[in-house]
N, C-alpha and C positions, 0 to 999 in steps of 0.2 A: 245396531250399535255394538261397538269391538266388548267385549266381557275383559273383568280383570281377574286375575289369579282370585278363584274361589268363589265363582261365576261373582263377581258382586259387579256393578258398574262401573262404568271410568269416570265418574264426578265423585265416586267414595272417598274417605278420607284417607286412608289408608296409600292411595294411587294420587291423590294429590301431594300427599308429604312426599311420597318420593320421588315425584316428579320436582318438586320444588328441593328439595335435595340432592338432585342431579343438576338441575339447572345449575346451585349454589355451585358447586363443584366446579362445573363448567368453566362460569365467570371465575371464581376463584384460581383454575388454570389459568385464564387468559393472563389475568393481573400478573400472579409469579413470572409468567413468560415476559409479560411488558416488563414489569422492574426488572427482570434478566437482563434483558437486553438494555434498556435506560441505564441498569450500573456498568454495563460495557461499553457503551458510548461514554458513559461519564468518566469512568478511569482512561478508559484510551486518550480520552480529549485532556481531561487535567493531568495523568502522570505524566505525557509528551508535552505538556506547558512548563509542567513543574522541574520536567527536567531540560527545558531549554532557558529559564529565567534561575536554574540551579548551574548552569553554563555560563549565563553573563554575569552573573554576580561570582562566580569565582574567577572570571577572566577582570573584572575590573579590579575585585581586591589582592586577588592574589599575582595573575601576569602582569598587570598595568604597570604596577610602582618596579617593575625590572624593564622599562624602558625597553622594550622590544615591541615598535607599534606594527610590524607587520603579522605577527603570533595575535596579539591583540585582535584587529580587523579579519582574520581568519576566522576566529573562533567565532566572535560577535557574526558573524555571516554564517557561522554554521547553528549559532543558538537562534539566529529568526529563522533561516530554514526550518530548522524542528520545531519552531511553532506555527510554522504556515503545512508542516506536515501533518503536525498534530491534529489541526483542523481536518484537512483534506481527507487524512485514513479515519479520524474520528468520528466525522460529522455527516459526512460523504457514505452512508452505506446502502447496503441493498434496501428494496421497497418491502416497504412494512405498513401496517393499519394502525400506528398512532406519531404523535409528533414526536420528535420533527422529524424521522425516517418518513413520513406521508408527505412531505414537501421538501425537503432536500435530501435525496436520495440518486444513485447512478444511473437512473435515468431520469430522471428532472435534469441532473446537469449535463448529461450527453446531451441531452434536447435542446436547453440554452446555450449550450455554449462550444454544440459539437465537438469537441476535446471529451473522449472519454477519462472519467476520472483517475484510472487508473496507471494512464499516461502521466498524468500530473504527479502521482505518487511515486512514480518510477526515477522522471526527472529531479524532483525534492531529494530523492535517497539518491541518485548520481552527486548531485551538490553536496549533500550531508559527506557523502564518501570522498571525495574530491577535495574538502575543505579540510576535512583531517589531515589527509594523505598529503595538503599543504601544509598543515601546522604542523605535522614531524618533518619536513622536508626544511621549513625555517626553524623548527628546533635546532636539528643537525647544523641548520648554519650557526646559529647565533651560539651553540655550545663551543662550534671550533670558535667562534669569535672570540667567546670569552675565554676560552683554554687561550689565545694566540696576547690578546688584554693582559691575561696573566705572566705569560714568559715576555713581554715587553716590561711588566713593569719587575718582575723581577731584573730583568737587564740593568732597567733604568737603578735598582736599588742597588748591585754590584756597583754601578760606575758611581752612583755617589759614596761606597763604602770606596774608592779607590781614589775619589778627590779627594773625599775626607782625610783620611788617613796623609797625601801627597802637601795638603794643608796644615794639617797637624806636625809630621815629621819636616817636613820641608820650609815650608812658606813662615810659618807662625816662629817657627825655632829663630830661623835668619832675620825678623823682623824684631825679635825679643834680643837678640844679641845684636842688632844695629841700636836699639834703644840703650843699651846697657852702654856702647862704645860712645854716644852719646852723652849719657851724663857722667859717665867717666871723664870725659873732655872737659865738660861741664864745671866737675869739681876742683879744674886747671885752672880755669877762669876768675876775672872778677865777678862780683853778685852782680855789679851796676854797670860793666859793661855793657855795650852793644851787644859782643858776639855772646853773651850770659842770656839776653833777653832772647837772640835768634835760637839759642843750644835750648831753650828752655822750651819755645813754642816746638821746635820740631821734637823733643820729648813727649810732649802731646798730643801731636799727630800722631808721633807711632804708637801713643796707647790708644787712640781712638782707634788705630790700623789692626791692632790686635782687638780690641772689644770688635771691632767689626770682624774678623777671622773668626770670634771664638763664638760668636752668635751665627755665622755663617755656619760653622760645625754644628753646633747643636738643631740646626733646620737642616740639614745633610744627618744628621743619626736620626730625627725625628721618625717614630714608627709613625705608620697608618693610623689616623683615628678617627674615630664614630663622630656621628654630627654630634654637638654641642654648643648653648646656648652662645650666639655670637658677642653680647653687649659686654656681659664679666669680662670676655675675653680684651674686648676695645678698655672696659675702666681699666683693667691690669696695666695696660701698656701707658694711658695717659696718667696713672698716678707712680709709675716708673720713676722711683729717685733720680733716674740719670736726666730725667727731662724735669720733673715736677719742681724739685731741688732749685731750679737754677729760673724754671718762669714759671707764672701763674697759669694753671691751666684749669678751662674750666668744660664740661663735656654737657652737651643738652642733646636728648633722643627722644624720636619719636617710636622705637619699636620695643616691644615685650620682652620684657630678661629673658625668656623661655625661647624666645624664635631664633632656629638654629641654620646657621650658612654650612654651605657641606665645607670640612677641612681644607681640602685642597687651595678653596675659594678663600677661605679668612683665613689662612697664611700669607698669602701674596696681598689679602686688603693691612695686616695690621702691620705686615713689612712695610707698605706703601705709608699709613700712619707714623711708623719708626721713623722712617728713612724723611719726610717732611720736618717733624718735628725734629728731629738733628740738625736739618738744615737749619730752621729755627734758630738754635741754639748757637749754631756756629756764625750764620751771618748777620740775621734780623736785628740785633740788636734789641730783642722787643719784653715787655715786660709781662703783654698779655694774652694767652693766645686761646680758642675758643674754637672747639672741634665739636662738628653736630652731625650726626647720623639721623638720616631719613628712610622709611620705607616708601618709596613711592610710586605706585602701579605696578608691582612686577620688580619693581628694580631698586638699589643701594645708591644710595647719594651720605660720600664722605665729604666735607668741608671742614674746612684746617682756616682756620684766618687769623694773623698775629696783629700787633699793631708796630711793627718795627719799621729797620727803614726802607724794607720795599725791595721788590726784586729788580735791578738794575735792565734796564730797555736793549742794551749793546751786550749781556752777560753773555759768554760761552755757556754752551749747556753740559755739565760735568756728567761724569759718568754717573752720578746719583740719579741725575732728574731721569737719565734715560732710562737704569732700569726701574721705575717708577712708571716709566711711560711703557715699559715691555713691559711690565708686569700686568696694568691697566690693560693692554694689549691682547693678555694672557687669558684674561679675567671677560674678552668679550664687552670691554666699556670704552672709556675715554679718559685722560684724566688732563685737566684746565687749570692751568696759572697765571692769573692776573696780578696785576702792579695793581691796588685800591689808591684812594686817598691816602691811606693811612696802613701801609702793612701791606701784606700779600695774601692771597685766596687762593687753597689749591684744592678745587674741588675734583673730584671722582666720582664718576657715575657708571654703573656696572649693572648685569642682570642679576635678579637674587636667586635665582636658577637658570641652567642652562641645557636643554635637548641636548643627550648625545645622540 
């Protein structure tokens, strides 16, 4: 039998504690070694999640709402790549004696699936580099896009300062001194003539021909503006003196004072609202008229309905109805004038956004 330091035996107590102190030791390596390795597989696996679900959630909130869906589809292809990488370099490591390196490890998956693992890692970071190398390459477009967006619309804002102004000086001047050589005539006249009655109507036309000029200018200066709430903007125009004044009008809607149309869009809807309810005014003869705004599916339904006398079946269509219809046009909808029993219907249907 082996002797222990100090001849005494090997079942002494002394030879057993430090045996049993060694052994602890032992096991107590192994364990640090395992949690070593266990917190390296766990960071590599969740920080490459965390930074691929940190990828699509700032591609949906932050690129999304800028309407560039090929930047979009880029990215999003390069955030599930990084988490099918994350897997693959995380999960995927050399053979080790506890789980899950004892059962999925680089060769278990060589074995099943002959694809060495590290081919799969190689191809994942080709794609990951690939997808970037796209998303700057549609950067670079969509910035010249936008830079090219910008000097168009500044263009477009030059030539309406240059109608504007040809409007102002020119057009409005000659139409306010044709008005003026008018009732000048006018005050030549008998009250109860004929030609008093004819001097008097065309006096009104050319002030309708100037309010039409002088709102046509101020939608030509009109700056750029932020979305805001669309319905205030519709009560403003139907409680309008120039219309309310003269018929009863009454507005029923189904959408939230808060829900905003982009500018561009409720300019050309409330022009289209103007520009009905003038007609109104001038031809219908009508005493009631009832405009209803709907949200419905995605889309804007205006309807205007008076109770007057009806839009004539053989009329010419004047230059109002048209741009009404170009504007509708503008706007990506349609817009629909029927003859009722009683009055006319001029509904509008548009989308309440539209892809650029």
């Amino acid at each position: 039998m082996a002797a222990c330091p100090g001849s005494r035996p090997v079942g002494c107590v002394d030879c057993d504690c430090f045996l049993s102190i060694a052994d602890a030791n032992i096991r107590l390596y192994h364990l640090v070694q395992y949690r070593r390795r266990i917190g390296k597989v766990f960071h590599r696996v969740t920080g490459r999640l965390l930074a691929a679900y940190a990828l699509r959630n700032h591609t949906l909130e932050r690129i999304a709402p800028f309407e560039v869906p090929q930047i979009v589809r880029a990215l999003e292809a390069a955030g599930i790549t990084m988490a099918l990488y994350a897997v693959a370099a995380g999960l995927i490591v050399a053979p080790v004696n506890f789980f899950p390196g004892n059962w999925l490890n680089t060769d278990t998956f060589t074995h099943y699936l002959i694809v060495p693992p590290q081919l799969i890692r190689a191809l994942l970071g080709l794609v990951i580099a690939a997808t970037t190398i796209r998303v700057l390459e549609i950067f670079d477009v969509e910035t010249s896009r936008q830079i090219e967006s910008m000097k168009q619309q500044q263009l477009l804002a030059d030539e309406r300062e240059r109608i504007a102004r040809d409007l102002h000086d020119g057009t409005i001047q000659k139409v306010y001194t044709a008005g003026l050589l008018v009732r000048s005539a006018q005050n030549l006249t008998g009250r109860e003539t004929p030609l008093a009655s004819r001097l008097a109507t065309a006096v009104g036309v050319l002030d309708d021909a100037i309010g039409d000029l002088r709102q046509n200018l101020s939608e030509l200066h009109a700056p750029v503006q932020s979305r805001e709430p669309f319905i205030p903007k519709l009560e403003k125009v139907v409680t309008d003196p120039r219309f309310s004044s003269l018929v009863q009008i009454a507005l029923d809607v189904n959408i939230s004072p808060t829900e905003a149309l982009a500018p561009e869009r409720a300019i050309h809807v409330l022009a289209i609202v103007q520009e009905a309810l003038a007609n109104i005014i001038r031809h219908a003869n009508a005493r009631q008229v009832m405009v209803s705004a709907r949200r419905l599916d995605g889309s804007l339904q205006i309807v205007i309905q008076d109770d007057g006398i009806g839009f004539p079946d053989q009329a010419a269509e004047g230059h109002g109805l048209r741009n009404m219809r170009d504007r509708a046009a503008l706007l990506y909808g349609h817009l629909v004038i029927e003859k009722k029993e009683k009055g006319t219907s001029v509904t509008l249907d548009i989308p309440w956004e539209v892809e650029q």
